[in-house]
N, C-alpha and C positions, 0 to 999 in steps of 0.2 A: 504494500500500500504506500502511496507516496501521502508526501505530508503538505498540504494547502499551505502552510505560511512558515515563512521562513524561522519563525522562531523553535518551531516546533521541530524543525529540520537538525538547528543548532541543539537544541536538547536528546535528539535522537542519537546523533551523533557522539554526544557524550557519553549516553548512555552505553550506547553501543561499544566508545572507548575504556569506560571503567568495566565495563564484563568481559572485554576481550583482555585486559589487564588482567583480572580477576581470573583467568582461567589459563594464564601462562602465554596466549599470544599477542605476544608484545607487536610485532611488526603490523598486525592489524589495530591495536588497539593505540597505535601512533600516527595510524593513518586517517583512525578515525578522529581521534585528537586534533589533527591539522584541517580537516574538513572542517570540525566544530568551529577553529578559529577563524577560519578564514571567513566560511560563513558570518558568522557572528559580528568580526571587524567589517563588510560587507555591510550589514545591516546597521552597524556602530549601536551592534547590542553590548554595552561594556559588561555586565554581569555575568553575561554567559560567557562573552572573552575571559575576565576572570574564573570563571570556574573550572578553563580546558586548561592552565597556566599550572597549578599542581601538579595533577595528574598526568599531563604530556610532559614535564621537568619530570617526574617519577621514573619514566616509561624510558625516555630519553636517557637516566641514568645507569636505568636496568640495560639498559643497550650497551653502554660502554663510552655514550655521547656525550660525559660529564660539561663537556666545552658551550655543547648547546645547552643544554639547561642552566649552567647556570647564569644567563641572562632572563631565564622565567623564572629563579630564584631571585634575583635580583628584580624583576616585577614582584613578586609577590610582597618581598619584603616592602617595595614600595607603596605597595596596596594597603599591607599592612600598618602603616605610617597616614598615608594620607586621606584611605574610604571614608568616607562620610557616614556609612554604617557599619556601627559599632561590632556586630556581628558576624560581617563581614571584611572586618580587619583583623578582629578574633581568630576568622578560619584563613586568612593568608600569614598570620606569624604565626599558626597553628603549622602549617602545610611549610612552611620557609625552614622552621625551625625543623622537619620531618626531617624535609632535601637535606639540608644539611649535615645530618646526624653521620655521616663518613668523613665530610670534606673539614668541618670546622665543628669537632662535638661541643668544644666551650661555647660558639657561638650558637650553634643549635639547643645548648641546653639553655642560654640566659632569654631567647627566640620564647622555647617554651614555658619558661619561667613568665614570662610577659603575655602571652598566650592567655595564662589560666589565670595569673591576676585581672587582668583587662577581660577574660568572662568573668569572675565570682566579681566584679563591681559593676559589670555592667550589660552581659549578656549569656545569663547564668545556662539559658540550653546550651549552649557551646560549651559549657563549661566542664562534661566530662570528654568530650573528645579532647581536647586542650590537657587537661591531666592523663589521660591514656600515654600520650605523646610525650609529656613532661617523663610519669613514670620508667617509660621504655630508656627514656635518652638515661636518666638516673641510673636503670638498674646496671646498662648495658658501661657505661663508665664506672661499676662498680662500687657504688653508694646505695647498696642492698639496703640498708635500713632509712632514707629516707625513702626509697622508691617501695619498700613497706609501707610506711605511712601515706603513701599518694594510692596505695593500692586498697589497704584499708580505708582508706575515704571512698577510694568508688565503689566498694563492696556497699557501703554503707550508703549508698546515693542508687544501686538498683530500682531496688523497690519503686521510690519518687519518678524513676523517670521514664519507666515504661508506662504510668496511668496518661503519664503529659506526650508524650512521642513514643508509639509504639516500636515504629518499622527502625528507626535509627538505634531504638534504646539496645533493640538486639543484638545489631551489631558491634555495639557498643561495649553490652555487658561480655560479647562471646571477646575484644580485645580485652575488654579490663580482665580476664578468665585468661587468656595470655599471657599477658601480663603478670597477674597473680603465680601461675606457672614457670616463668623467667626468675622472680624472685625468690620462689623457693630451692630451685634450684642454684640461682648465687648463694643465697642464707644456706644450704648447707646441700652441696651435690649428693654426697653418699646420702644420706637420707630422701633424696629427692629419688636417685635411683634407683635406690629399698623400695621406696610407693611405687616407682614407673614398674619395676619386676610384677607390684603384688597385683597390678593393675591383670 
C-alpha cells in the first residue's frame, strides 16, 4: 500500500529503519534511515528529520562508518542544547550520550547524566529511558554500585509506568531487566554464573 502524504511516508520509513535495525539488517535499515531523511528535509518536517538522526548514527556505527555519524552525533547533541521541546532535547542527549558510549565514555556518561536530570525536572516520561542509558554507561565503566542504585530506581518506577504508557513501558522494563542483569553480573560474576547454570 503506498502512503497518501508524505509525512506518513517519513514515518514508515523509520519504522521500517528501526525493525530492520532491530532484526540485525543493518544495510536495509540504513537505507531506510536515509529515505526517512531525505524525505523528511524534502518536506522541512524537522521532527521526523530528528528522529532518523539517532538511529541512522546507530546503524552507521554498527557499520564500521564511525566518521559519518558522528556529524549526526554532533546534530543530536545540538538538538539537544537548543529544541524548544523539552522532551525532545531529553531524547537527543539521551541518544548522543548512547552514540557515544565507545568513542568518548566520560563524555557519554556526563551526556547521560544531563539526560535524566533534565527529564526528573522537566519531562518525567522520558525519564526512564534516560536512566536505562545513564545505568548501562555506569555499569559498563565499572561503577557496579551506582549503576545498582539507577537500576533499583527503575525496578521501583515499573509499576507507574506501564498504567501511563503501555507499549514503551515494555520495552523499557525488558532494558531496565538488562540492565538489572549486566549489574549482577559486575556485582559479583561467579554468583551470576551459579544462577545462569541453575537457570
Amino acid at each position: 500500500h503506498g502512503t497518501a502524504y508524505a509525512e506518513g511516508a517519513v514515518r514508515r520509513e523509520l519504522v521500517r529503519g528501526m525493525l530492520a535495525s532491530e532484526l540485525g539488517d543493518l544495510g536495509t535499515a540504513l537505507a531506510a534511515f536515509q529515505r526517512a531523511l531525505a524525505l523528511a528535509e524534502r518536506i522541512a518536517d524537522q521532527a521526523d528529520r530528528a528522529m532518523a538522526l539517532g538511529p541512522m548514527a546507530d546503524v552507521l556505527q554498527s557499520l564500521g562508518r564511525g566518521g559519518e555519524a558522528a556529524a549526526l552525533i554532533d546534530a543530536e547533541i545540538e538538538r539537544g542544547q537548543r529544541d524548544t521541546d523539552v522532551c525532545a532535547r531529553v531524547d537527543a542527549i539521551t541518544n548522543a550520550g548512547w552514540l557515544l558510549r565507545d568513542a568518548d565514555p566520560a563524555r557519554a556518561q556526563r551526556l547521560a547524566d544531563e539526560a535524566v536530570a533534565l527529564a526528573d525536572q522537566r519531562c518525567a516520561h522520558r525519564a526512564p529511558i534516560a536512566r536505562v542509558n545513564q545505568g548501562w554507561l555506569l555499569v559498563t565503566s565499572g561503577r557496579s554500585a551506582e549503576a545498582r542504585a539507577v537500576s533499583d530506581q527503575l525496578a521501583g518506577q515499573r509499576a507507574g509506568l506501564r498504567a501511563v504508557r503501555p507499549e514503551p513501558a515494555d520495552r523499557i522494563a525488558t532494558w531496565a531487566l538488562r540492565l538489572e542483569a549486566e549489574v549482577v553480573l559486575a556485582e559479583d560474576p561467579a554468583a551470576a554464573e551459579r544462577h545462569a547454570r541453575r537457570l
